[in-house]
C-alpha positions as CSV (number, residue, x, y, z in Angstrom):
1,X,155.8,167.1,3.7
2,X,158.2,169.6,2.1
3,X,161.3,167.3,2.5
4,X,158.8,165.0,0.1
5,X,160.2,166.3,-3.1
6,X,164.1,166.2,-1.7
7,X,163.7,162.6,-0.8
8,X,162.2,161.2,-3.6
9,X,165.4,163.4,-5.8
10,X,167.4,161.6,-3.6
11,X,165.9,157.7,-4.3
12,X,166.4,158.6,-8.3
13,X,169.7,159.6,-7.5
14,X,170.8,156.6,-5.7
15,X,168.8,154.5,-7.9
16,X,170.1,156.3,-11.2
17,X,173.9,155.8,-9.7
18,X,172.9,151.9,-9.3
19,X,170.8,151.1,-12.1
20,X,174.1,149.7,-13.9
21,X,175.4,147.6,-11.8
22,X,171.8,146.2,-10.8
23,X,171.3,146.0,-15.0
24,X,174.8,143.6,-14.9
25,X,174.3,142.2,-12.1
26,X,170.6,140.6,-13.4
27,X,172.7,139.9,-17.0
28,X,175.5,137.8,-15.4
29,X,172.5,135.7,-13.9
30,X,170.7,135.1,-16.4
31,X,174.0,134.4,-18.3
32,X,174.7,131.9,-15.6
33,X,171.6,129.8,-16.4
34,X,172.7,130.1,-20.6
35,X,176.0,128.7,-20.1
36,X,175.3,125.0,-19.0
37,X,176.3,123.1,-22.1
38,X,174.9,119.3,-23.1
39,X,176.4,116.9,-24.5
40,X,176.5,115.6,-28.0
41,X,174.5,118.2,-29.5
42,X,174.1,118.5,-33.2
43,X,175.7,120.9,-35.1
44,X,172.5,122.7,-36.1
45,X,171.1,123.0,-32.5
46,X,174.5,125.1,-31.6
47,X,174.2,127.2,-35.0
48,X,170.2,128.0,-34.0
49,X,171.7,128.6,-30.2
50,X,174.6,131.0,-30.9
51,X,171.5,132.7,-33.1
52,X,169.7,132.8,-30.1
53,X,172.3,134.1,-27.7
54,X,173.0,137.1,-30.1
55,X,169.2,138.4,-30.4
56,X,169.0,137.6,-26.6
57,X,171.9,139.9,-26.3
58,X,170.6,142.4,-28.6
59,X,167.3,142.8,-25.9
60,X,169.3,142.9,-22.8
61,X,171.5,146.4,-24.5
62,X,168.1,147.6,-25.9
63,X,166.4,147.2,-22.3
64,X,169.4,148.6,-21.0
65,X,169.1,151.5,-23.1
66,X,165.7,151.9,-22.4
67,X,166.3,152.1,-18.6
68,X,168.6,154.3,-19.3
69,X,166.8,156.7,-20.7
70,X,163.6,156.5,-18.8
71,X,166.2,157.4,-16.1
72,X,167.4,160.4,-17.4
73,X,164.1,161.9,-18.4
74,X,163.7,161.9,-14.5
């Protein structure tokens, strides 16, 4: 029981060292599914999309940010 506290310092380490690349990782996925185009699409649907991609974007760095943080606090 007293190695307890040592090995769950060693999980947030090893988690804290990984969250990154586990953060890009789940972002180049999901940017995977967003980059199938289709065909003769209006104009206005690709304005309202690149709209999209860039508040999408926005919530992936403030998540990120937010794990982050939550990580450090640890």
């Amino acid at each position: 029981m007293d190695d307890l506290p040592d090995t769950v310092k060693k999980c947030l380490d090893i988690l804290d060292e990984n969250l990154e690349i586990l953060s890009n990782i789940e972002f180049d996925l999901n940017d995977e599914k967003n980059d199938e185009l289709v065909p003769d699409m209006k104009l206005h649907y690709l304005y309202d999309m690149t709209e999209d991609v860039a508040e999408s974007e926005k919530v992936k760095r403030a998540e990120s940010k937010f794990m982050k943080r939550q990580s450090d606090s640890f």
